[in-house]
PDB file of the backbone (N, CA, C, O) and the ligand in Angstrom, with CONECT records:
HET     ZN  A 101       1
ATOM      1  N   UNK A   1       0.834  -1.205   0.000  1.00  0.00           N
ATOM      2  CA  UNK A   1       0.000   0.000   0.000  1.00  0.00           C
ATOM      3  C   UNK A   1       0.869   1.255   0.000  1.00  0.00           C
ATOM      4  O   UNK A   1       0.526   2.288   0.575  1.00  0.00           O
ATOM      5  N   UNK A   2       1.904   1.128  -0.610  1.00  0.00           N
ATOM      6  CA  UNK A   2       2.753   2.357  -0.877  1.00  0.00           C
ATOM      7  C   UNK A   2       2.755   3.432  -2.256  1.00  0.00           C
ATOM      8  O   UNK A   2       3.608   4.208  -2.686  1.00  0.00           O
ATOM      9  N   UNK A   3       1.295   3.053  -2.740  1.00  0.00           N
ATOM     10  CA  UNK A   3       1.335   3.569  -4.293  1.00  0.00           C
ATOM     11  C   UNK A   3       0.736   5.402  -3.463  1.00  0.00           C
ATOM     12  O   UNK A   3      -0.093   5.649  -2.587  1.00  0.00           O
ATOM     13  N   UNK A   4       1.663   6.314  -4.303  1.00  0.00           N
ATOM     14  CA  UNK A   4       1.135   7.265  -3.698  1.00  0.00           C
ATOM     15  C   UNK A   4      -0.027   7.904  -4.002  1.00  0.00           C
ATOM     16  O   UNK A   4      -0.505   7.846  -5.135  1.00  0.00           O
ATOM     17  N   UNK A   5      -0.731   8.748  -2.758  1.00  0.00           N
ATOM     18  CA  UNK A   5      -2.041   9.141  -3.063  1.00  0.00           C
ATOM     19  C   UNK A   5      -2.215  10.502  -3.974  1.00  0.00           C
ATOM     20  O   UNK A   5      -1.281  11.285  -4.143  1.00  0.00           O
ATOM     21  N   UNK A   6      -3.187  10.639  -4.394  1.00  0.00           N
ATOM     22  CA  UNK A   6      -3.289  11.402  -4.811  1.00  0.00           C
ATOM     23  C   UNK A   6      -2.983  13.299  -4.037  1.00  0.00           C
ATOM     24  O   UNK A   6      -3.944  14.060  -3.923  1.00  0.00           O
ATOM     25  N   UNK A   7      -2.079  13.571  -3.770  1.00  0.00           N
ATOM     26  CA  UNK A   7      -1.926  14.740  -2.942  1.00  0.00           C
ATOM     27  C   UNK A   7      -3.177  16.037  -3.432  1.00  0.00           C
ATOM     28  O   UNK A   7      -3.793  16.762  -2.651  1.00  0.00           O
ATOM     29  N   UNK A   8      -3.240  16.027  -4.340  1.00  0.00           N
ATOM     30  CA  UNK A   8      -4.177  17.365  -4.706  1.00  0.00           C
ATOM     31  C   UNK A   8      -5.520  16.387  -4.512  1.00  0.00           C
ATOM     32  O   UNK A   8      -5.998  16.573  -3.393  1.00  0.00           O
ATOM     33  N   UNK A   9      -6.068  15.655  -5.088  1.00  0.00           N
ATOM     34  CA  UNK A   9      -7.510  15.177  -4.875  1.00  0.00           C
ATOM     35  C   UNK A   9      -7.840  15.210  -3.683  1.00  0.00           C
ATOM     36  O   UNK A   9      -8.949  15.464  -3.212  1.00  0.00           O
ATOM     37  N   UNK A  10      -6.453  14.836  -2.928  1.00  0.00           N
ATOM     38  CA  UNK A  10      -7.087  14.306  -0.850  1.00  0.00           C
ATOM     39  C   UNK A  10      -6.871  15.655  -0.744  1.00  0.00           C
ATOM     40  O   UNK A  10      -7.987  16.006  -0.360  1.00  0.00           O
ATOM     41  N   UNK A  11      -5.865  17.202  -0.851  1.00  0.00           N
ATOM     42  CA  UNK A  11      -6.353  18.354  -0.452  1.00  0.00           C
ATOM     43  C   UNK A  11      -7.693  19.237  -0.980  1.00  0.00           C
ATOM     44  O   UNK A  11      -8.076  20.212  -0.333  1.00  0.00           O
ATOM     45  N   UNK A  12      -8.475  18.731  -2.416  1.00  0.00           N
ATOM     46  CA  UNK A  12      -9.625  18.919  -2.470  1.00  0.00           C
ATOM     47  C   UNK A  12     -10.392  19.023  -1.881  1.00  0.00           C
ATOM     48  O   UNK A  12     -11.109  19.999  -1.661  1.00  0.00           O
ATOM     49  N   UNK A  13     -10.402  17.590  -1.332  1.00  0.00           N
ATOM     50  CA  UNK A  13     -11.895  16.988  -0.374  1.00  0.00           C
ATOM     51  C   UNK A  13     -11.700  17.605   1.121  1.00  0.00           C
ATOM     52  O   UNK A  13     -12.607  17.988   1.861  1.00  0.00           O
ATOM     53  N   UNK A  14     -10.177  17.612   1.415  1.00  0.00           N
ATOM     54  CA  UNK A  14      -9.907  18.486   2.541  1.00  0.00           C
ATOM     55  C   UNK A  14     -10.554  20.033   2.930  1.00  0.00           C
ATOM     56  O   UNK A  14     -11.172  20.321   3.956  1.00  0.00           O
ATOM     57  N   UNK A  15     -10.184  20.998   1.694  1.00  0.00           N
ATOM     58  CA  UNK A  15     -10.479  21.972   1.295  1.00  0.00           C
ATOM     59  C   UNK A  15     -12.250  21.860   1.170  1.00  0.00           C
ATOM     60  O   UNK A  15     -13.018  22.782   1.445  1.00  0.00           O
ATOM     61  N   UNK A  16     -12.559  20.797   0.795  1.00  0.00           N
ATOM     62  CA  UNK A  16     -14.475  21.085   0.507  1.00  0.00           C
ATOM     63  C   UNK A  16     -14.770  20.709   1.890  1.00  0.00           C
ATOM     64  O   UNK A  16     -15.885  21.123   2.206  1.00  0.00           O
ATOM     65  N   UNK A  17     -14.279  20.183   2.668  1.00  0.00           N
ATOM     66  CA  UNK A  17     -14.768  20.087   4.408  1.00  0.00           C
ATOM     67  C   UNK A  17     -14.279  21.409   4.656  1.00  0.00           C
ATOM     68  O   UNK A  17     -15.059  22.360   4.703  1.00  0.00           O
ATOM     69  N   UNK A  18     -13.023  21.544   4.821  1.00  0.00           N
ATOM     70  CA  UNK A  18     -12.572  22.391   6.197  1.00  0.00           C
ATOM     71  C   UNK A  18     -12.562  23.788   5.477  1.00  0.00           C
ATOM     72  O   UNK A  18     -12.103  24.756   6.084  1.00  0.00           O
ATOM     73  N   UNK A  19     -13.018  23.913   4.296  1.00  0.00           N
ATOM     74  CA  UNK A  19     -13.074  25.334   3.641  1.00  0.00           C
ATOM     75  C   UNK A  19     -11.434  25.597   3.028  1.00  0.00           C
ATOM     76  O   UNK A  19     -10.462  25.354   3.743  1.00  0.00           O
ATOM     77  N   UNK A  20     -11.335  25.966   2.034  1.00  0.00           N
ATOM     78  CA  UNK A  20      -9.945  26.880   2.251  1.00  0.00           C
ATOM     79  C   UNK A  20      -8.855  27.272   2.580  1.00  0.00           C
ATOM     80  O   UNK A  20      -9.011  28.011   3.552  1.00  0.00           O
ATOM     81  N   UNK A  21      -7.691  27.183   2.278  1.00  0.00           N
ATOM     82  CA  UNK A  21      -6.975  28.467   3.106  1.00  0.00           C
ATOM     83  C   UNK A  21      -6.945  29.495   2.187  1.00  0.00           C
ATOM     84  O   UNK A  21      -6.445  28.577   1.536  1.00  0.00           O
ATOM     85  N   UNK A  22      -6.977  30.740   1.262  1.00  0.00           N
ATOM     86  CA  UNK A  22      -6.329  31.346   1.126  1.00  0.00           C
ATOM     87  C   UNK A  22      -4.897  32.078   1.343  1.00  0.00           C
ATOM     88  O   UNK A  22      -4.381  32.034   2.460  1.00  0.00           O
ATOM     89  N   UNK A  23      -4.467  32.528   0.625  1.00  0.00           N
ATOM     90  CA  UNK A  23      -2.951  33.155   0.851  1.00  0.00           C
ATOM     91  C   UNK A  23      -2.628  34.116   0.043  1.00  0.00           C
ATOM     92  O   UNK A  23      -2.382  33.627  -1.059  1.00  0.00           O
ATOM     93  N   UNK A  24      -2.439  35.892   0.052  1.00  0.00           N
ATOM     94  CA  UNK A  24      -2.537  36.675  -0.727  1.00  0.00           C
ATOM     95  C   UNK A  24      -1.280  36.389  -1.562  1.00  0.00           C
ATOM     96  O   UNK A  24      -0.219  36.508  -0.949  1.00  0.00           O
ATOM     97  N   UNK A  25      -1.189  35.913  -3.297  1.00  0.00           N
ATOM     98  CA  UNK A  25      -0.132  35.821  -3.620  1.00  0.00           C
ATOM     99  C   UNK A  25       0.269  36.992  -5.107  1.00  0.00           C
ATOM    100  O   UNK A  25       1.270  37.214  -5.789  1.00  0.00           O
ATOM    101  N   UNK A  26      -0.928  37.419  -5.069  1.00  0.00           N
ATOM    102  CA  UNK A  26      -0.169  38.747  -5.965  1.00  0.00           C
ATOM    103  C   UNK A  26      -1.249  39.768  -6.188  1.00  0.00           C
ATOM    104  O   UNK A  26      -2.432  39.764  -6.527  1.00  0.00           O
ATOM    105  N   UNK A  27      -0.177  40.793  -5.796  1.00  0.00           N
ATOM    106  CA  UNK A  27      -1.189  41.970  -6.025  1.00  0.00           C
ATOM    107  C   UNK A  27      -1.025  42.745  -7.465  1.00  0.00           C
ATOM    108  O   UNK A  27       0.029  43.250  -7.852  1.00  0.00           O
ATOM    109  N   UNK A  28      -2.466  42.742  -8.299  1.00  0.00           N
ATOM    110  CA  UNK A  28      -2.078  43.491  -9.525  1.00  0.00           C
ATOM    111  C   UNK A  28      -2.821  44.517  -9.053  1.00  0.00           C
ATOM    112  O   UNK A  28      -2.046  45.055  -8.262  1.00  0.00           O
ATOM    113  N   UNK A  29      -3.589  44.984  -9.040  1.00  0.00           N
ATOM    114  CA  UNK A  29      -3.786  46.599  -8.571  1.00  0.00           C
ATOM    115  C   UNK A  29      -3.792  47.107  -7.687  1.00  0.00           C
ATOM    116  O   UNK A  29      -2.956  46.488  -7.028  1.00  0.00           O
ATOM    117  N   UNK A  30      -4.141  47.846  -7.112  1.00  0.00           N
ATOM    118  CA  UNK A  30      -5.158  48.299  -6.081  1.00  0.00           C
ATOM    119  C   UNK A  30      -6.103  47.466  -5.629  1.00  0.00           C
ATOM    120  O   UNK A  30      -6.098  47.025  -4.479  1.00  0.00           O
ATOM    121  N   UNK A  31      -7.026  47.176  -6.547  1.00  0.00           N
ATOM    122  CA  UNK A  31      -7.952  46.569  -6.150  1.00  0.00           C
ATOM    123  C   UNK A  31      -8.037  45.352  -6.193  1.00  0.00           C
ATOM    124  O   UNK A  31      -8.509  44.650  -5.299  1.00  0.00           O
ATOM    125  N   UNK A  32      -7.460  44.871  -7.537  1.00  0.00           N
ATOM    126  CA  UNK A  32      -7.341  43.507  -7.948  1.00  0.00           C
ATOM    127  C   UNK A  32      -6.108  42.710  -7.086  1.00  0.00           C
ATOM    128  O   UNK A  32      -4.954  43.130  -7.160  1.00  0.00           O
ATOM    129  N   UNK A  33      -6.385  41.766  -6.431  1.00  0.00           N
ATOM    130  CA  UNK A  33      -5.511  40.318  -6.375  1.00  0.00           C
ATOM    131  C   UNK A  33      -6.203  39.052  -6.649  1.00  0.00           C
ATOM    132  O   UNK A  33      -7.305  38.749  -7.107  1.00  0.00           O
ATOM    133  N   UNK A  34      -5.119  38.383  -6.185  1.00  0.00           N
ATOM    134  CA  UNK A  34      -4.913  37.160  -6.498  1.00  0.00           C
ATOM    135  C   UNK A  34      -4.589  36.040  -5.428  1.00  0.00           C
ATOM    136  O   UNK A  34      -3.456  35.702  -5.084  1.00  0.00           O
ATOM    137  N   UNK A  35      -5.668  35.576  -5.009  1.00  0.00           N
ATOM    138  CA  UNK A  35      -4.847  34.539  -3.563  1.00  0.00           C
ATOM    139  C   UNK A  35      -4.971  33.219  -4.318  1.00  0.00           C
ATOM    140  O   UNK A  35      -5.743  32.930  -5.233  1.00  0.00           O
ATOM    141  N   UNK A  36      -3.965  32.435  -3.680  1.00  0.00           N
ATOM    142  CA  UNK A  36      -4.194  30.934  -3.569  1.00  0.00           C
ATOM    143  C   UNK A  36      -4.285  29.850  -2.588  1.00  0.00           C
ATOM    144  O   UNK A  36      -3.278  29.755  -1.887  1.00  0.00           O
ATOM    145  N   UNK A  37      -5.028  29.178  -2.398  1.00  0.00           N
ATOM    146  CA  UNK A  37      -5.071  27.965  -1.572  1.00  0.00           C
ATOM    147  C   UNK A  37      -3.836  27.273  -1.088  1.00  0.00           C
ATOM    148  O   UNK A  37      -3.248  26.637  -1.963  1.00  0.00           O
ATOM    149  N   UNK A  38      -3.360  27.256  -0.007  1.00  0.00           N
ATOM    150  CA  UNK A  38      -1.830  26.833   0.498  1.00  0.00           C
ATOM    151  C   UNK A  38      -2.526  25.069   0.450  1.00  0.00           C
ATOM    152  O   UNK A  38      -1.671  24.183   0.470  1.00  0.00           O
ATOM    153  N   UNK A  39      -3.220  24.862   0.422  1.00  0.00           N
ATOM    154  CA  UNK A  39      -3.997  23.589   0.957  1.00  0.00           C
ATOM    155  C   UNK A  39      -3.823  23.063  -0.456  1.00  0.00           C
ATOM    156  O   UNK A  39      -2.693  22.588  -0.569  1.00  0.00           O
ATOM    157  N   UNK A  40      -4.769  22.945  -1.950  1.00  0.00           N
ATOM    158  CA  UNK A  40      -4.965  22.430  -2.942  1.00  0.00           C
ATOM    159  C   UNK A  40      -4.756  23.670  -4.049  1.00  0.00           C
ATOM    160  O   UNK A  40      -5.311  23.693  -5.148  1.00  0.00           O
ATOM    161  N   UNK A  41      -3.912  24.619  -3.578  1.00  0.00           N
ATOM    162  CA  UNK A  41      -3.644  25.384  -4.778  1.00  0.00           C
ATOM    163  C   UNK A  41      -4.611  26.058  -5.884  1.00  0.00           C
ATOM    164  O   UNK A  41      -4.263  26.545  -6.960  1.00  0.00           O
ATOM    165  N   UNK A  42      -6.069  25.949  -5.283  1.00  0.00           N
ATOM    166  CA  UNK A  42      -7.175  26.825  -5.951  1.00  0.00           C
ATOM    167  C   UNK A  42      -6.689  28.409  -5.994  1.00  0.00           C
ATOM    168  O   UNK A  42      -6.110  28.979  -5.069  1.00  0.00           O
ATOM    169  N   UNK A  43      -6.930  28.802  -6.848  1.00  0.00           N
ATOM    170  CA  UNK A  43      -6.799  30.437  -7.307  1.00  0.00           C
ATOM    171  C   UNK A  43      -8.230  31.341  -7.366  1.00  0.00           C
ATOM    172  O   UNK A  43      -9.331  31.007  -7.803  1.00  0.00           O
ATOM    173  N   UNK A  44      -7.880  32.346  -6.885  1.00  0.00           N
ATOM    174  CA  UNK A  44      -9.492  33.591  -6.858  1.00  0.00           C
ATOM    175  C   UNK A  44      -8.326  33.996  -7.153  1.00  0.00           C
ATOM    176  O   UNK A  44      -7.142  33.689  -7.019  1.00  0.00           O
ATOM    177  N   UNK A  45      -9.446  35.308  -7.896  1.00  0.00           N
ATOM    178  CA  UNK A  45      -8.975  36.457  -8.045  1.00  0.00           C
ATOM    179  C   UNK A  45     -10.244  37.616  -7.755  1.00  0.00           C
ATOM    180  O   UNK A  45     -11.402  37.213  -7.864  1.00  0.00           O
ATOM    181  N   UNK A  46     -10.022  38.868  -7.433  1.00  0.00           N
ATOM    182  CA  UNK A  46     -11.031  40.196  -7.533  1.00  0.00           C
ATOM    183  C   UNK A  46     -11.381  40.507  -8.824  1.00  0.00           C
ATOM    184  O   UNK A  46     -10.463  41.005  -9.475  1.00  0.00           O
ATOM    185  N   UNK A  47     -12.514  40.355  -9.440  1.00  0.00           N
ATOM    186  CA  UNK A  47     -12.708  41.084 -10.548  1.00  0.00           C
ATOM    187  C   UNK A  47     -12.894  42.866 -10.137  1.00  0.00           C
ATOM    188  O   UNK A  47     -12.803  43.259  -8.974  1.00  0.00           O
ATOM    189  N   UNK A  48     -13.143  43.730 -11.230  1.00  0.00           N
ATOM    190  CA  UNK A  48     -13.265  44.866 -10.951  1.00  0.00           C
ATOM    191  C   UNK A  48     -14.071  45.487 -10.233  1.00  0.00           C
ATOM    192  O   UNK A  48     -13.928  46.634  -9.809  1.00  0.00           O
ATOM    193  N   UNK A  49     -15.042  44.703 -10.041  1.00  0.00           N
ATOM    194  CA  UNK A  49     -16.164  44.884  -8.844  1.00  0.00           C
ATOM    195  C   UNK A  49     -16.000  44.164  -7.465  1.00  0.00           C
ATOM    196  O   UNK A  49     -16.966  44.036  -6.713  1.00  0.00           O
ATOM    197  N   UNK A  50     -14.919  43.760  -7.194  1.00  0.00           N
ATOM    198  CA  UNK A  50     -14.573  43.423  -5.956  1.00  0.00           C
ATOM    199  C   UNK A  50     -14.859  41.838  -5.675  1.00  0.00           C
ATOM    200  O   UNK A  50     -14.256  41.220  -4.798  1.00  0.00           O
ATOM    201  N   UNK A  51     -15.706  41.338  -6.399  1.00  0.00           N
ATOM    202  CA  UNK A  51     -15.904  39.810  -6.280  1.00  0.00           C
ATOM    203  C   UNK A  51     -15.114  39.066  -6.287  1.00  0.00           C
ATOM    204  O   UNK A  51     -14.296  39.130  -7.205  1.00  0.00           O
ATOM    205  N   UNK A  52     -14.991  38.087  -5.344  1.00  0.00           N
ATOM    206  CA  UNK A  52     -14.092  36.775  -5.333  1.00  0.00           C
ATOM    207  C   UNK A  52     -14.389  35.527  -6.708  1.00  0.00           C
ATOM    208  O   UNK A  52     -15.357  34.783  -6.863  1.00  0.00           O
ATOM    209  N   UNK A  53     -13.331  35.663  -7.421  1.00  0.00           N
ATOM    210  CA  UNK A  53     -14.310  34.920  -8.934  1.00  0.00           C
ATOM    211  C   UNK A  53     -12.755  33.786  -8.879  1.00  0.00           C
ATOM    212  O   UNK A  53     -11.696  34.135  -8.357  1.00  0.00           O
ATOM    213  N   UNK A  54     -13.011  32.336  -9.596  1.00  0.00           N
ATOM    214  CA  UNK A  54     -12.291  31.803  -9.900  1.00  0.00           C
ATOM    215  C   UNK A  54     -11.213  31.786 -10.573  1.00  0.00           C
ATOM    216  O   UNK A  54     -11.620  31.431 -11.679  1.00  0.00           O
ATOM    217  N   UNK A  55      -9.912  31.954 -10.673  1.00  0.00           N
ATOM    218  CA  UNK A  55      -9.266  32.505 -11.458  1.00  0.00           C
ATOM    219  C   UNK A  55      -8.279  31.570 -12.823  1.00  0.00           C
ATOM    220  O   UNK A  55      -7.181  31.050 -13.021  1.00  0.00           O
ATOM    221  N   UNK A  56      -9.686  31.856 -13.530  1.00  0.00           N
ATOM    222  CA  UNK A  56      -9.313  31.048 -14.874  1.00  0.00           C
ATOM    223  C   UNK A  56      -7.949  31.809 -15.508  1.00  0.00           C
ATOM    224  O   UNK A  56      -7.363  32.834 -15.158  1.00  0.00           O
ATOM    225  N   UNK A  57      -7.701  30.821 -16.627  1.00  0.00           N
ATOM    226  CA  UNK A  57      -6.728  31.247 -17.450  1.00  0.00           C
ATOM    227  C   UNK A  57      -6.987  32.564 -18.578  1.00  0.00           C
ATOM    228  O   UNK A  57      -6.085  33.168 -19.159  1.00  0.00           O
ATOM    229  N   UNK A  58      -8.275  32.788 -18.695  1.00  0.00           N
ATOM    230  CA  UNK A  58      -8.891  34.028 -18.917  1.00  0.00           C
ATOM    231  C   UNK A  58      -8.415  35.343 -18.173  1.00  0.00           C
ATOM    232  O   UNK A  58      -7.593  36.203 -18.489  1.00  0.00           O
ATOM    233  N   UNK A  59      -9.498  35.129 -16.712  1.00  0.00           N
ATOM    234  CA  UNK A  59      -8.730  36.247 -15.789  1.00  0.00           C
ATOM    235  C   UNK A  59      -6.984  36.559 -15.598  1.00  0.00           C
ATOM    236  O   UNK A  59      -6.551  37.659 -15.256  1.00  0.00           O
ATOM    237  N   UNK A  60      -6.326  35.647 -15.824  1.00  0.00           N
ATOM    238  CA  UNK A  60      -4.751  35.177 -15.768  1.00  0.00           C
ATOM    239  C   UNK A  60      -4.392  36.370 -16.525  1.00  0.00           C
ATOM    240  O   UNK A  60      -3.671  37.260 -16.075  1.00  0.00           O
ATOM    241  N   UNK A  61      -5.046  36.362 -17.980  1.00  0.00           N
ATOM    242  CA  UNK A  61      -4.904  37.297 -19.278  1.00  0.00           C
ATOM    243  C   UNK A  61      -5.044  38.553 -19.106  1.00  0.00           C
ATOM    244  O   UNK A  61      -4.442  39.460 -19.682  1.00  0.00           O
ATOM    245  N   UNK A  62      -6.102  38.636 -18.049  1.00  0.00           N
ATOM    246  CA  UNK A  62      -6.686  40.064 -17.950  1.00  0.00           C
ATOM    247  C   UNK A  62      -6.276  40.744 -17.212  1.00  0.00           C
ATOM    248  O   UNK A  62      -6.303  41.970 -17.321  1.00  0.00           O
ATOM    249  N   UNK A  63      -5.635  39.909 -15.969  1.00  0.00           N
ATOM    250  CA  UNK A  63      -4.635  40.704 -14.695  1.00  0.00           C
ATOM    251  C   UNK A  63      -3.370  40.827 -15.047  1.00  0.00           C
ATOM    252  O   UNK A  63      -2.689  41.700 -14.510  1.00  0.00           O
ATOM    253  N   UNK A  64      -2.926  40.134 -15.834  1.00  0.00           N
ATOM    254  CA  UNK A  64      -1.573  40.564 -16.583  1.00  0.00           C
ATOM    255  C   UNK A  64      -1.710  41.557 -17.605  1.00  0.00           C
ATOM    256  O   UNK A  64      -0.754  42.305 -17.812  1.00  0.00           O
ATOM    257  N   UNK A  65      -2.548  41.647 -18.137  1.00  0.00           N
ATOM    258  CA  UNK A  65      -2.984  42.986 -19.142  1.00  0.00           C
ATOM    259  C   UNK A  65      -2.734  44.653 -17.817  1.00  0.00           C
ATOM    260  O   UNK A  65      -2.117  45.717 -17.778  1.00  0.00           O
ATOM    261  N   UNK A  66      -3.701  43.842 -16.976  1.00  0.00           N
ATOM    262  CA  UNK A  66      -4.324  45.177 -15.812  1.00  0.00           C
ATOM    263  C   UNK A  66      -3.028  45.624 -15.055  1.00  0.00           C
ATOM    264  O   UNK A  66      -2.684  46.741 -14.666  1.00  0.00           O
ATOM    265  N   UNK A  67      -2.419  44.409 -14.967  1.00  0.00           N
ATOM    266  CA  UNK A  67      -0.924  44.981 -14.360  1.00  0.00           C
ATOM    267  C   UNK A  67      -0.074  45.872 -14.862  1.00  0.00           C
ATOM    268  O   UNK A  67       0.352  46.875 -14.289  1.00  0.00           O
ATOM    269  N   UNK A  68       0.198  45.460 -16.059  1.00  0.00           N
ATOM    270  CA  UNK A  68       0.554  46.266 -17.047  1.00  0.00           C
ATOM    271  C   UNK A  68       0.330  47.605 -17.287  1.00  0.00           C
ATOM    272  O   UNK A  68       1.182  48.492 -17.350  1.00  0.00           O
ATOM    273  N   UNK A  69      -0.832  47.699 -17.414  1.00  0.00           N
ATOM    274  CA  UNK A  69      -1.619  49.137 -17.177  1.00  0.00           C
ATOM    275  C   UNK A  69      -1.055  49.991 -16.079  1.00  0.00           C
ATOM    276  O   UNK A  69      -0.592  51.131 -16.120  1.00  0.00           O
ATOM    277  N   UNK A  70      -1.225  49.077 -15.005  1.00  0.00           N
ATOM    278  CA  UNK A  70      -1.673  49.757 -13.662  1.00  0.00           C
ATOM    279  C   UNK A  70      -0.045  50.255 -13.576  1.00  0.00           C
ATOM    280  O   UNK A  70       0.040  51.464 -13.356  1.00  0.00           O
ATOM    281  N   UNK A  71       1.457  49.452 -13.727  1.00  0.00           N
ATOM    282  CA  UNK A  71       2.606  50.113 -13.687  1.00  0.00           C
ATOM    283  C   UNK A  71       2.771  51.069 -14.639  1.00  0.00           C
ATOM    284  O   UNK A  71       3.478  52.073 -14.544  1.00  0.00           O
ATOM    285  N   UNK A  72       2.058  50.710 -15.617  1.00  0.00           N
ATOM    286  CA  UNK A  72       2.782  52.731 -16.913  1.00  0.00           C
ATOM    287  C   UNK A  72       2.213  53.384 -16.112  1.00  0.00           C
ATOM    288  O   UNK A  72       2.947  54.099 -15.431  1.00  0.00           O
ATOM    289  N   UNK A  73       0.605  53.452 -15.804  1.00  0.00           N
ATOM    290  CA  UNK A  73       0.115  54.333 -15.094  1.00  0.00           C
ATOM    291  C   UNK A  73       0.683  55.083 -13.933  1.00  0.00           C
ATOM    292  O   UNK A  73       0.740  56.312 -13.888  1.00  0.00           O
ATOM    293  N   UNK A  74       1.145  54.187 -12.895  1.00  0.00           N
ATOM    294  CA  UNK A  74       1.764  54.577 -11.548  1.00  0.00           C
ATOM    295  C   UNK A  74       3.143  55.222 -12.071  1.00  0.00           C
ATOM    296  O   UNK A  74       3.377  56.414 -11.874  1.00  0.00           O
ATOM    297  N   UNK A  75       4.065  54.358 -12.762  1.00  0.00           N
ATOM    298  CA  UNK A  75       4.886  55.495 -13.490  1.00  0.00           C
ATOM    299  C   UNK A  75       5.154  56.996 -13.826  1.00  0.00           C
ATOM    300  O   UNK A  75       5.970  57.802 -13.380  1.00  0.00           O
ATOM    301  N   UNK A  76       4.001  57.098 -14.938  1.00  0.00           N
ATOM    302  CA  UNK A  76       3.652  57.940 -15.386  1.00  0.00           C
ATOM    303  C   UNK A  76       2.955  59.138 -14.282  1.00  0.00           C
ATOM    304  O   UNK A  76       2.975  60.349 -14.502  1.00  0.00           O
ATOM    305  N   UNK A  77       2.317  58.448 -13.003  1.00  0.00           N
ATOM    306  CA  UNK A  77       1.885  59.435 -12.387  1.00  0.00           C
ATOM    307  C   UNK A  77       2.610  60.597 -11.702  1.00  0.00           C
ATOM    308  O   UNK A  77       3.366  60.291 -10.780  1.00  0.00           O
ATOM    309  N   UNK A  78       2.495  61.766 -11.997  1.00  0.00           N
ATOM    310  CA  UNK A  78       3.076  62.869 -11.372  1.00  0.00           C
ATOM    311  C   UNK A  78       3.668  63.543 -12.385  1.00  0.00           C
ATOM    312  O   UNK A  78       4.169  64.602 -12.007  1.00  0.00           O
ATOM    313  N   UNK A  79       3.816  63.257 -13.790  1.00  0.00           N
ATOM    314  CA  UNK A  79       4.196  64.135 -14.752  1.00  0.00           C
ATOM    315  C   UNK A  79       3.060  63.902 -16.143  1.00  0.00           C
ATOM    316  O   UNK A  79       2.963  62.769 -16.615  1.00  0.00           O
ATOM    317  N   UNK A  80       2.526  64.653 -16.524  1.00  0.00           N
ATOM    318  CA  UNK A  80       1.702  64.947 -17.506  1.00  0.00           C
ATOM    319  C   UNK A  80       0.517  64.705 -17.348  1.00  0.00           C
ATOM    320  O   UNK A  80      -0.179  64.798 -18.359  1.00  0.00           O
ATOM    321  N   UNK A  81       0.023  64.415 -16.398  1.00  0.00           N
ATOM    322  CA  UNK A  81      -1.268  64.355 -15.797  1.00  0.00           C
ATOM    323  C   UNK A  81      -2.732  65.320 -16.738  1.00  0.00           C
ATOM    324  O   UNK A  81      -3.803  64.893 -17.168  1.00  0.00           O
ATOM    325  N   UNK A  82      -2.222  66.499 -16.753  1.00  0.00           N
ATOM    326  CA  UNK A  82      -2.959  67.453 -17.469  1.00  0.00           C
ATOM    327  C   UNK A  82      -3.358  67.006 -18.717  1.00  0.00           C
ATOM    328  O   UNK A  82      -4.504  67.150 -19.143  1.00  0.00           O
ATOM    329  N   UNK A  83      -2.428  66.452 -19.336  1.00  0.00           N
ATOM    330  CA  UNK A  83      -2.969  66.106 -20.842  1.00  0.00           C
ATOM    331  C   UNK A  83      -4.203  65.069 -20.455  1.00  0.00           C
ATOM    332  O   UNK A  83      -5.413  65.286 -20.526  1.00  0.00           O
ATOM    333  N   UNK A  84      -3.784  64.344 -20.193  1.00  0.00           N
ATOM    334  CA  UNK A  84      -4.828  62.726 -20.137  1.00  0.00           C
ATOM    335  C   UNK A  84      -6.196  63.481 -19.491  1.00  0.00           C
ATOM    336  O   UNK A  84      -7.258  62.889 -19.682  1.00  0.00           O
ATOM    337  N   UNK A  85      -6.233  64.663 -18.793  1.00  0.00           N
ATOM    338  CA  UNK A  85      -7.389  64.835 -18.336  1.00  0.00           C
ATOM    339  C   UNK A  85      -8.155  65.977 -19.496  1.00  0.00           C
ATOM    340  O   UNK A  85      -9.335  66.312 -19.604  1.00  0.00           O
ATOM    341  N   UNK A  86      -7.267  66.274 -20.061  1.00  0.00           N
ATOM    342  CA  UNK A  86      -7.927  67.539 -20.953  1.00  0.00           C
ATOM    343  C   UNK A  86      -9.035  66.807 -22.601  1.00  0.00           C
ATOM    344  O   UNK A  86      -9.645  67.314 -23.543  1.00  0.00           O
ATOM    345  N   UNK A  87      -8.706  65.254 -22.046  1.00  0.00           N
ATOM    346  CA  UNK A  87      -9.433  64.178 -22.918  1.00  0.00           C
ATOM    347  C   UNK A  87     -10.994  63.894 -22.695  1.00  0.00           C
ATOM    348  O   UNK A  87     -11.851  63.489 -23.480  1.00  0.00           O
ATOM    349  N   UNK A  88     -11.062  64.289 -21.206  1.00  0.00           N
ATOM    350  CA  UNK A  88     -12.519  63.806 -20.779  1.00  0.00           C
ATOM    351  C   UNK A  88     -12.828  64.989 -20.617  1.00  0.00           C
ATOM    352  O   UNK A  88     -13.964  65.285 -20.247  1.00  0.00           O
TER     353      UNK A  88
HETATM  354 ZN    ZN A 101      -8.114  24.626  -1.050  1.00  0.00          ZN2+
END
């Protein structure tokens, strides 16, 4: 009986009893992160409305897009400000 177990399936079922752990493992914005499960390695992420949503390989796309953003932006903040607003 030494065939090994499945480590992620038995932290699944672990995780669907005992709930969770989370663990904040990256912050792309402000608003947006990203935790993962120290337990079975499940991923959330914040969508832009603050919701805890699953974090597909979709969202993956979109927080690396948003990151992106969010550093030119922070960069950029404190010099030319005026222009970008003289847009709206
Ligand atoms: Zn878990």
């Amino acid at each position: 009986m030494s065939t090994k177990t499945n480590a992620s399936s038995f932290a699944r079922l672990y995780c669907s009893v005992f709930g969770h752990n989370y663990q904040l493992t990256k912050r792309v914005t402000k608003h947006v992160k990203e935790y993962t499960c120290t337990c079975c390695k499940h991923q959330l992420t914040t969508d832009v409305n603050g919701n805890l949503i699953e974090l597909t390989p979709k969202y993956q796309e979109i927080n690396s897009a948003l990151e992106r953003i969010y550093q030119n932006r922070m960069a950029r903040l404190g010099r030319k400000v005026t222009r970008m607003a003289a847009m709206y």
